[in-house]
C-alpha positions in Angstrom: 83.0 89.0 96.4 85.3 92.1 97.5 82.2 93.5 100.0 81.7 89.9 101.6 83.2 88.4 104.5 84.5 84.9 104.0 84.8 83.7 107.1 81.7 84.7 107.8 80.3 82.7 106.0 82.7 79.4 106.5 81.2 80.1 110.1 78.0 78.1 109.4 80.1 74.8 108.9 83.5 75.5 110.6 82.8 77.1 114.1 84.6 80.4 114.8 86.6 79.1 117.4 88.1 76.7 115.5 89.1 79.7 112.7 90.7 81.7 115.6 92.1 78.5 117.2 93.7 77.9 113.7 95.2 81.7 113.7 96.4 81.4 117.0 98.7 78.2 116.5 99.8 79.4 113.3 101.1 82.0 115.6 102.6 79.8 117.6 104.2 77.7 114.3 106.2 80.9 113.5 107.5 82.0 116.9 108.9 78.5 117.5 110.3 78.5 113.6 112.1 81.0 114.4 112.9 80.4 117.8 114.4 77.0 116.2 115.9 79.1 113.5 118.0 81.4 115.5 119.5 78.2 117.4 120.0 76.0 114.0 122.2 79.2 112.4 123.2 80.8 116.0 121.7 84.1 114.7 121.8 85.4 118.1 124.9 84.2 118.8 127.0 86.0 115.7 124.9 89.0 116.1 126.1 90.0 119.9 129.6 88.2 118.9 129.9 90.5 115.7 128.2 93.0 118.4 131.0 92.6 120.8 134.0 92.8 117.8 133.0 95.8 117.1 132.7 97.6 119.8 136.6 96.4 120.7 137.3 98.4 117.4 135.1 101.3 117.7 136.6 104.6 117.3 134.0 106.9 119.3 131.0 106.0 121.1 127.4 106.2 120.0 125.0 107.4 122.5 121.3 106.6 123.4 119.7 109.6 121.2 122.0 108.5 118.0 120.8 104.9 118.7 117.6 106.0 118.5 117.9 107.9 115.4 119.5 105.1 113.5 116.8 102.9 114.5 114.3 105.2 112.9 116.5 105.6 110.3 116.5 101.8 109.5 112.6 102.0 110.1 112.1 104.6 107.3 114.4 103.0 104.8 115.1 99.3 105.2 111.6 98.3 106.8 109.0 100.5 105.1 110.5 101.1 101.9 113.3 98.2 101.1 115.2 101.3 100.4 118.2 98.8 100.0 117.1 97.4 97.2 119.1 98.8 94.3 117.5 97.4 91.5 114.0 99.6 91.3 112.1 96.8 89.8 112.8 94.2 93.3 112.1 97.7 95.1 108.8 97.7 93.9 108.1 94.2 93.6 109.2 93.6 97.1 107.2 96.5 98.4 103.9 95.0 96.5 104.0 91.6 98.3 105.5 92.9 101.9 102.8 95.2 102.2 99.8 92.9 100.5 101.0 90.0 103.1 101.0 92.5 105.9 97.5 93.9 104.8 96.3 90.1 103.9 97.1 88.9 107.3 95.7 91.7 109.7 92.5 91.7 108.1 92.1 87.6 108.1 93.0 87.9 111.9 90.5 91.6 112.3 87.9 89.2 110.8 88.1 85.9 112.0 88.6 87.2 116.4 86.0 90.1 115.1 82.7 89.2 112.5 83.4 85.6 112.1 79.8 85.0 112.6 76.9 86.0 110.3 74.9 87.5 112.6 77.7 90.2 113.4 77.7 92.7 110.4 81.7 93.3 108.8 82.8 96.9 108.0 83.2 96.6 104.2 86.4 98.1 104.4 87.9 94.7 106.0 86.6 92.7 103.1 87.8 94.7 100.6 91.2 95.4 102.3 91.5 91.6 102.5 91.0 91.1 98.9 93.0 94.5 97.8 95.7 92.8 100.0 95.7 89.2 98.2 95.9 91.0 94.6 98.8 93.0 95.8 100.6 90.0 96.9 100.0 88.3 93.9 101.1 91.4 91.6 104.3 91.4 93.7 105.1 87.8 94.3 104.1 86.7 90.5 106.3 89.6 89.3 109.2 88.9 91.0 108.7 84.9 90.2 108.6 85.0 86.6 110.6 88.3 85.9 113.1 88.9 88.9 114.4 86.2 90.3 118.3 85.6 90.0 118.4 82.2 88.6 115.4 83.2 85.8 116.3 86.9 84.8 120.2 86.5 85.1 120.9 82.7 84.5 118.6 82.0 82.2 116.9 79.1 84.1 113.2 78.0 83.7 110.9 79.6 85.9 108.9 76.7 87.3 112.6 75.4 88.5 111.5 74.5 92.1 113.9 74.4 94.9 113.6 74.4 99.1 114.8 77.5 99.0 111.6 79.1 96.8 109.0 77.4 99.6 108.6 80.8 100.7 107.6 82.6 98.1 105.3 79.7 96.7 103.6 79.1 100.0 103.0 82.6 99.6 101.3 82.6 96.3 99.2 79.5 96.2 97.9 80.7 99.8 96.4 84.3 98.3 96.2 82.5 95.0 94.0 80.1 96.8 92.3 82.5 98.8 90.9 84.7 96.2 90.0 81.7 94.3 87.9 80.3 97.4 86.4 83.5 98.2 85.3 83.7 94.4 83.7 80.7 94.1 82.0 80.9 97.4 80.7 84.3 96.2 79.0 82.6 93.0 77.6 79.5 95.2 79.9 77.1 93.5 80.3 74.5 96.4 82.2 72.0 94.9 84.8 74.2 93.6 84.6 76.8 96.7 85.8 73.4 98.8 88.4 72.6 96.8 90.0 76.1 96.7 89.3 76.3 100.7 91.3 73.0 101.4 94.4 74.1 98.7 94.1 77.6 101.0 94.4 75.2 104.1 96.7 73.5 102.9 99.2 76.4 101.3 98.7 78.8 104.7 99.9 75.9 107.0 102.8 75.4 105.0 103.8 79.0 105.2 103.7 79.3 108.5 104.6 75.8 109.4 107.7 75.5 107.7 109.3 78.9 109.2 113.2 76.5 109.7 113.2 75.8 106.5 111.9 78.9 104.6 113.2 82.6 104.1 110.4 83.5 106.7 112.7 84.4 110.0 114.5 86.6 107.6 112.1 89.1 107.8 112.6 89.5 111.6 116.6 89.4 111.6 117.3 92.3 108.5 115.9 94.9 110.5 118.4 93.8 113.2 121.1 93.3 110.6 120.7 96.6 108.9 120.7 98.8 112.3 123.9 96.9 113.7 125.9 98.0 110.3 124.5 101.5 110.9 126.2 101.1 114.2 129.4 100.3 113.3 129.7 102.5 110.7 128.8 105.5 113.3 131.2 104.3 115.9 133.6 104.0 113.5 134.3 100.3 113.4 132.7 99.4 110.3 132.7 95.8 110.8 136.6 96.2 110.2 136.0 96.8 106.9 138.4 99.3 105.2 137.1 102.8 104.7 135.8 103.8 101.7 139.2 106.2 100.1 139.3 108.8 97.4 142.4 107.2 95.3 143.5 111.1 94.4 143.5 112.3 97.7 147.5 113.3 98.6 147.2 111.6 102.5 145.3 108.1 100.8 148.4 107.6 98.1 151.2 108.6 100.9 149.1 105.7 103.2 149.1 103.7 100.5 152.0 104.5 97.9 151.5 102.0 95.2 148.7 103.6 94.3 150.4 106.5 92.3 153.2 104.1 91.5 150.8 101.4 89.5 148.0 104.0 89.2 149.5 107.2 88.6 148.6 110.6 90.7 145.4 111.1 89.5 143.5 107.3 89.2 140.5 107.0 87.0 137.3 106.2 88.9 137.1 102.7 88.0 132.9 102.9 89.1 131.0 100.1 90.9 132.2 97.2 89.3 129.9 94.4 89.1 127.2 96.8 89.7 128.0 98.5 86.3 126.2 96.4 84.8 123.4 94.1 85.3 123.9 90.1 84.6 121.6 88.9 81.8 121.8 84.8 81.1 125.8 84.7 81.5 
């Protein structure tokens, strides 16, 4: 199972043009979703407006080499690590099914444009990363469905509560549920089952990528952009006219301010990060 290529075999009944044909207008299905996306919220739109505010409010200006470093900056923390996830458990969770779907993927596409034909011997690193990739989306995705998820862990709801905005993460499961499911079967020469699982697969990948509007998919594309804009403002200064973040004992805050000290007295207690203090369970 893990040292066999799939779609290698499928190729003896689905032609490998028809695989890649499939890959490529699932392609298309998610550039138009979120094409459609970004005109249905006017994305674009409030980022250069928000874009535009700020820079009205700015109080220096950040240069090309700063830009570039805040940009890396959001690379290392908010894209490959979800370093702003606070709660370590999403962290990880979140870093288990990102990286699974990203692995998943690549190696499909490596192996359907590259050895989808039996007579073209697979590395047996792509089959394996393929499978390695499913499991880790399923660790993640299954974690964070049962255990993690607002509306289970903090509002007590049940976890098979099903709403449009969970088609994401389902569509994600049942397709690498599906997959290693198909690929298992087809490994053991259980045809009837190996179908079944194949046609579920199908069916669970086109709704991933087919229902982009109406999912949490474009979000993956738009909080990179998100997070290096608020690093922006908060270098130049505008901090998306926000107030600043102010040490209560500080002499020059209470004179700004001088109901501080008068309802607070000189030296206010650190009153820590409110809801954050701690975590909602069933309220």
């Amino acid at each position: 199972m893990f040292m066999s290529n799939p779609f290698a075999e499928l190729s003896a009944s689905i032609p490998a043009t028809v695989m890649q044909g499939y890959i490529i207008l699932m392609i298309l299905l998610v550039v138009g979703g979120t094409v459609l996306d970004m005109i249905h919220k006017k994305s674009a739109q409030y980022f250069f407006e928000n874009a535009k505010k700020a820079k009205k409010s700015a109080k220096r200006t950040v240069g090309t080499g700063e830009k570039a470093s805040i940009a890396v900056q959001v690379l290392a923390k908010e894209v490959l690590t979800s370093g702003e996830f606070c709660n370590t458990k999403r962290r990880i969770s979140h870093l288990f099914t990102m990286y699974g779907f990203i692995i998943f993927v690549a190696t499909t596409a490596i192996m359907i444009f590259g050895y989808a034909t039996p007579e073209t011997a697979t590395p047996e690193i792509l089959p394996q990363l393929w499978h390695i990739g499913a499991l880790m989306l399923c660790f993640g995705g299954y974690w964070f469905w049962f255990f993690i998820r607002v509306d289970v862990s903090a509002e007590g709801l049940s976890w098979y509560r099903f709403e449009r905005a969970d088609l994401f993460i389902v569509s994600l499961l049942t397709t690498a549920t599906f997959a290693l499911l198909w690929s298992f079967t087809q490994s053991q020469g259980i045809e009837g089952w190996s179908t079944l699982f194949l046609v579920l697969f199908i069916v669970s990948n086109t709704t991933l990528f087919a229902t982009v509007l109406w999912s949490k998919f474009a979000h993956m594309f738009f909080k990179p952009a998100a997070a290096f804009q608020k690093r922006v403002t908060q270098a130049d200064g505008s901090r998306e006219n926000l107030p600043a973040d102010y040490d209560l004992t500080d002499p020059a805050v209470q004179a700004k301010f001088p109901d501080i000290p008068e309802y607070m007295g000189k030296n206010p207690a650190y009153m820590g990060h409110g809801i954050r203090r701690e975590p909602a369970n069933h309220y």
